[in-house]
N, CA, C and O atoms as a DFTB+ gen file, in Angstrom:
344 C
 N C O
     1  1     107.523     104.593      90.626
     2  2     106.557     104.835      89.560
     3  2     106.985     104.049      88.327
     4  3     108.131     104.011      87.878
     5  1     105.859     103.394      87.815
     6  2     106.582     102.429      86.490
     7  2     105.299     103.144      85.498
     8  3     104.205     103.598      85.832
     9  1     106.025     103.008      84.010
    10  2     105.307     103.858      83.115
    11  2     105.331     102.501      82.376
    12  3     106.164     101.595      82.343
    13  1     103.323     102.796      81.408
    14  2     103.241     101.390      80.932
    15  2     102.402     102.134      79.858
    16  3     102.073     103.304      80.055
    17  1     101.955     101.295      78.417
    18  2     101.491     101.457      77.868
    19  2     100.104     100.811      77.795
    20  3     100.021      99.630      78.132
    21  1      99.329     101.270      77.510
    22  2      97.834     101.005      77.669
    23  2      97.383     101.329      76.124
    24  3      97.715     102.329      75.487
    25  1      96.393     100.052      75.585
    26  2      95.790     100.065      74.658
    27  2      94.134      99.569      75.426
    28  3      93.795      98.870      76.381
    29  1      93.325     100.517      74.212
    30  2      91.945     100.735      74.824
    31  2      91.267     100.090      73.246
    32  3      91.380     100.615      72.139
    33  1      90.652      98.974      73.552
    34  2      89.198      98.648      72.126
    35  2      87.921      98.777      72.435
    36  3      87.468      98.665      73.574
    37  1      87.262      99.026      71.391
    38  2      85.812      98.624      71.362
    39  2      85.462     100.112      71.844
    40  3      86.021     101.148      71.483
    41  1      84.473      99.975      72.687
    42  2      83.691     101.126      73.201
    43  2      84.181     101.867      74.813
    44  3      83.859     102.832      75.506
    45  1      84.983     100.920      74.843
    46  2      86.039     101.456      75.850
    47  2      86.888     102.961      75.392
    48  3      86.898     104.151      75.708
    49  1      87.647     101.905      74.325
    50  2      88.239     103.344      73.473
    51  2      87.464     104.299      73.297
    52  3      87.799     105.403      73.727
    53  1      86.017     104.105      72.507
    54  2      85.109     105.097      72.171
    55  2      84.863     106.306      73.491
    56  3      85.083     107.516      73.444
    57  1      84.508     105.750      74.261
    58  2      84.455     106.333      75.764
    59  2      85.652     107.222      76.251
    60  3      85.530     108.420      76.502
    61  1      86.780     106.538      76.354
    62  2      87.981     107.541      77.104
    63  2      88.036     108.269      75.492
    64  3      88.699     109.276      75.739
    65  1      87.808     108.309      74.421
    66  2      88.403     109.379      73.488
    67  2      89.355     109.089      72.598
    68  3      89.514     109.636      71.507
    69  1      90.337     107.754      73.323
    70  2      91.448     107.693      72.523
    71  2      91.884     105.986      72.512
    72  3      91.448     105.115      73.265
    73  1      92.732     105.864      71.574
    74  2      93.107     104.263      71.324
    75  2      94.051     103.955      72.269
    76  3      94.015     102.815      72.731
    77  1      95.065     104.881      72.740
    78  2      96.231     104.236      73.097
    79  2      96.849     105.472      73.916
    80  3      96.643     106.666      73.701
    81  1      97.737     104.838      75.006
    82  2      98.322     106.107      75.853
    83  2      99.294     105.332      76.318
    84  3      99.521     104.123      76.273
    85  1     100.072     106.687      76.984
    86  2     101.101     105.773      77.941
    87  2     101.364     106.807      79.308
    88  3     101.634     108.005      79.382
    89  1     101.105     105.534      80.543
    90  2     101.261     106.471      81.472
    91  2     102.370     106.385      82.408
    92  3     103.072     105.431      82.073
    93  1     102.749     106.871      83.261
    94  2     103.686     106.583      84.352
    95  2     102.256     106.528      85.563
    96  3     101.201     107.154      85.456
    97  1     102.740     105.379      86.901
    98  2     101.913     104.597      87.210
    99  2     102.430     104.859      88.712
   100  3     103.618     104.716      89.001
   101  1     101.444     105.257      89.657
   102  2     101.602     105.136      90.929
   103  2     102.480     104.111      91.972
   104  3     101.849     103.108      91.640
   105  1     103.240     103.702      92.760
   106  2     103.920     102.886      93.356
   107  2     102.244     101.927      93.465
   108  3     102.212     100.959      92.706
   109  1     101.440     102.068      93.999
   110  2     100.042     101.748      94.480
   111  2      99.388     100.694      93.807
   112  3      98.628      99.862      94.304
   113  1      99.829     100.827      92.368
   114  2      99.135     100.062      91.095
   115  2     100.161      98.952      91.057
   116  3     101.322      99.029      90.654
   117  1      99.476      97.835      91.583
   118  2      99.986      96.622      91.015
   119  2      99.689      95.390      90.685
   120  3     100.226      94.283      90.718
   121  1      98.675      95.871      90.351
   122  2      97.793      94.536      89.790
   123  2      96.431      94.981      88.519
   124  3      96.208      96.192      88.510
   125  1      95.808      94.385      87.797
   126  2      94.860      94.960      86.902
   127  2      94.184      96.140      87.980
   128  3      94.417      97.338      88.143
   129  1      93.040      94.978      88.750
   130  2      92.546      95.698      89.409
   131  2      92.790      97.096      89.840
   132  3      92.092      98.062      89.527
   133  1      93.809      97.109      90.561
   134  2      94.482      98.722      90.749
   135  2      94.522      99.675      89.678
   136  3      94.118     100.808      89.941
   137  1      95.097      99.330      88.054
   138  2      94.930      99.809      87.556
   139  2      93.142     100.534      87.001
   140  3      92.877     101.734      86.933
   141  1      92.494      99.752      86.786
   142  2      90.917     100.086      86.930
   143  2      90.949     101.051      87.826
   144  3      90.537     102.091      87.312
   145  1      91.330     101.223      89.230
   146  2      90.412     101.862      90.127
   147  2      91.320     103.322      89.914
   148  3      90.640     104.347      89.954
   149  1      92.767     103.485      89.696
   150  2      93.555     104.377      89.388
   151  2      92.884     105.296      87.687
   152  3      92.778     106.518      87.583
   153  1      92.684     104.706      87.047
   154  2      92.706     105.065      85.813
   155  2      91.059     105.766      85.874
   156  3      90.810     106.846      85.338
   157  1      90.096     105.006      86.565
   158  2      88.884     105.605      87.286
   159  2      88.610     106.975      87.627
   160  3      87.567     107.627      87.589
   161  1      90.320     107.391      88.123
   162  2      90.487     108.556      88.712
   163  2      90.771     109.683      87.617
   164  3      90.931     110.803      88.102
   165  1      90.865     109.588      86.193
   166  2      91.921     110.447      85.560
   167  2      90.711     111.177      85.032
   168  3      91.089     112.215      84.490
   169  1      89.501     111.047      84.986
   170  2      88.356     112.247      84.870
   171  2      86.843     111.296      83.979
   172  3      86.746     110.141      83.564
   173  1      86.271     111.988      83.987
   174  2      84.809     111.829      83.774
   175  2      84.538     110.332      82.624
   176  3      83.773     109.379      82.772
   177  1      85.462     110.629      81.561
   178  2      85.587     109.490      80.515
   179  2      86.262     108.648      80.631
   180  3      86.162     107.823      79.723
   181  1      87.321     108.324      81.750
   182  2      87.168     107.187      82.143
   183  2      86.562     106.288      82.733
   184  3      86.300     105.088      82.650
   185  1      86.288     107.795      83.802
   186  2      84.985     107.025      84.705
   187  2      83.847     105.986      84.062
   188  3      83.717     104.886      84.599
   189  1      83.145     106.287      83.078
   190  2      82.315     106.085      81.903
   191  2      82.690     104.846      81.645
   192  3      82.040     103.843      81.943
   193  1      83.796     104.871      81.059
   194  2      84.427     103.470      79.920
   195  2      84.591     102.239      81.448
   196  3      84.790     101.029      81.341
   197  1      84.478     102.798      82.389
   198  2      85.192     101.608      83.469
   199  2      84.117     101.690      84.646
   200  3      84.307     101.405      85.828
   201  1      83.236     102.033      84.196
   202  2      82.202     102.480      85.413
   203  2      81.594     100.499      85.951
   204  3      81.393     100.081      87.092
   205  1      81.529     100.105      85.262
   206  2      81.345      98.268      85.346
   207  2      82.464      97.664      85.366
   208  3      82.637      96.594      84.783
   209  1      83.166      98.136      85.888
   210  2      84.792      97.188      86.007
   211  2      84.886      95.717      85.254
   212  3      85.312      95.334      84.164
   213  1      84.234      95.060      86.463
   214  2      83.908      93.913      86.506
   215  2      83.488      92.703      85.109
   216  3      83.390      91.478      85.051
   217  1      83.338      93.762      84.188
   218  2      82.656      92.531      82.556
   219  2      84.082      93.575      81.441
   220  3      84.084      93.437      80.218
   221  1      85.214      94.594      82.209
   222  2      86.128      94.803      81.485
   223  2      87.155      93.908      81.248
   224  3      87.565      93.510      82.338
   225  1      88.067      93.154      79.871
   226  2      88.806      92.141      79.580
   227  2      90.031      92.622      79.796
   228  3      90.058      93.845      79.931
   229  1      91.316      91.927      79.892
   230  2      92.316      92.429      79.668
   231  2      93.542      91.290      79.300
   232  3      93.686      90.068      79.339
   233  1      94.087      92.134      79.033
   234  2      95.507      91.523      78.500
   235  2      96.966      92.234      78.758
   236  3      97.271      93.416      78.598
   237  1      97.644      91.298      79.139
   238  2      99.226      92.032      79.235
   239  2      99.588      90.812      78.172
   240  3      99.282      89.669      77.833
   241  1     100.619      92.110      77.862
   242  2     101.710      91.557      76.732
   243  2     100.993      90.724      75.326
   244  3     101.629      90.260      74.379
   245  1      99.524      90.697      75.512
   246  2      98.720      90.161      74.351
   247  2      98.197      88.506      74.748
   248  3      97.890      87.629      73.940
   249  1      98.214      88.399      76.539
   250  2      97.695      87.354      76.966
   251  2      96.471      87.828      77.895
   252  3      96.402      88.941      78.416
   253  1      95.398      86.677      78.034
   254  2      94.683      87.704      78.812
   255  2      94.800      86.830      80.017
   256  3      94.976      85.618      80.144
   257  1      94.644      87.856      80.900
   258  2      94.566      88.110      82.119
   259  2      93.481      88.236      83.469
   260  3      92.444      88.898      83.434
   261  1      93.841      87.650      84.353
   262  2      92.725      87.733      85.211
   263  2      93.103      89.505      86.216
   264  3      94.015      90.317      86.057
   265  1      92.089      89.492      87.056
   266  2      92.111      90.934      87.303
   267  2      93.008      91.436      88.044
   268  3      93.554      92.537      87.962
   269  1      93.251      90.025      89.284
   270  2      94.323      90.095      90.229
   271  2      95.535      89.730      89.750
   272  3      96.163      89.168      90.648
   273  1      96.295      89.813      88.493
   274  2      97.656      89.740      88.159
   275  2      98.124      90.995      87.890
   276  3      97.809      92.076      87.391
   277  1      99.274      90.220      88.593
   278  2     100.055      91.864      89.200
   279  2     100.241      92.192      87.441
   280  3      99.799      91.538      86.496
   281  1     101.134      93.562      87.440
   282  2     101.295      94.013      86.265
   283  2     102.930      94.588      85.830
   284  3     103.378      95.060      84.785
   285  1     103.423      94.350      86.907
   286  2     104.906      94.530      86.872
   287  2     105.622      93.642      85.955
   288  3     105.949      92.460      86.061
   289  1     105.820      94.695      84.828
   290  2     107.138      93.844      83.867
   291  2     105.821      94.492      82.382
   292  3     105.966      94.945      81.246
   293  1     105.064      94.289      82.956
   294  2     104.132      94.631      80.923
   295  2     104.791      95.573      80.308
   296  3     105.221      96.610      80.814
   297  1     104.906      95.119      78.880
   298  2     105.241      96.055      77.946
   299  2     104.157      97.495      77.358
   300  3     104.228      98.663      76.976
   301  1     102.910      96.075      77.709
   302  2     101.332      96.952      77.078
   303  2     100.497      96.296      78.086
   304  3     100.936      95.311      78.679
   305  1      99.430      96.721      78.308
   306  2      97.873      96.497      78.644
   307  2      96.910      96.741      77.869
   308  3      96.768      97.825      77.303
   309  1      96.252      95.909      77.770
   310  2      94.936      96.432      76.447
   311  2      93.717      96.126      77.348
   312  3      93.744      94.980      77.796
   313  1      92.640      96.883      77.727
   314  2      91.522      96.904      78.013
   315  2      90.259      97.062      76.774
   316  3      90.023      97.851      75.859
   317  1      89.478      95.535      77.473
   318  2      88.151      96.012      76.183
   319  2      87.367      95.208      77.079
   320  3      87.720      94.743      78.163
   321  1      85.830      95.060      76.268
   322  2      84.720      94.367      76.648
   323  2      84.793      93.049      76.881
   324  3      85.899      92.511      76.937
   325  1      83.641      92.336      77.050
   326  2      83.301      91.403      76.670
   327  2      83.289      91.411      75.552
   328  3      83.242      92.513      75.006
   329  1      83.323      90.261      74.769
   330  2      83.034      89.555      73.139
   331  2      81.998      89.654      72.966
   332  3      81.286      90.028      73.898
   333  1      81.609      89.454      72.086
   334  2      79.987      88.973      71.691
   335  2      80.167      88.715      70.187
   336  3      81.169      89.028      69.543
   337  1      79.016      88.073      69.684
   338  2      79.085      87.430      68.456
   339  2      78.633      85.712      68.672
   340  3      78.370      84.891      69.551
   341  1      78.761      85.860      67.194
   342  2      78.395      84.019      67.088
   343  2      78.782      83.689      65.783
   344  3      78.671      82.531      65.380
């Protein structure tokens, strides 16, 4: 089990409730992806904030990331939207 810190923006955050957590992490989770489908599991408002996986951004360590990188060694994870603006 590896424990990681997770930062949440935008309407993501708005959704799960909170900015920032830290969890200890299934042997199972090792890659973004995994994390999504794990964190999916922790009740109704996550479900919500991650219900479109797929257009969610991310970043380890404050780089971003594609979905299939593993996640072993992050200090943080930050999940948010897409951008928008001009």
């Amino acid at each position: 089990m590896s424990t990681v810190n997770l930062v949440y923006f935008s309407w993501v955050r708005e959704r799960i409730g909170k900015g920032e957590e830290t969890l200890d992490l299934p042997a199972g989770v090792v890659t973004i992806a995994d994390l999504l489908q794990h964190l999916k599991t922790l009740g109704e408002e996550y479900e919500a904030a991650l219900e479109h996986e797929n257009v969610i951004r991310a970043a380890i360590n404050q780089e971003y990331v594609d979905h299939k990188e593993p996640i072993a060694g992050a200090r943080e994870i930050a999940l948010f939207p897409p951008m928008t603006g001009g």
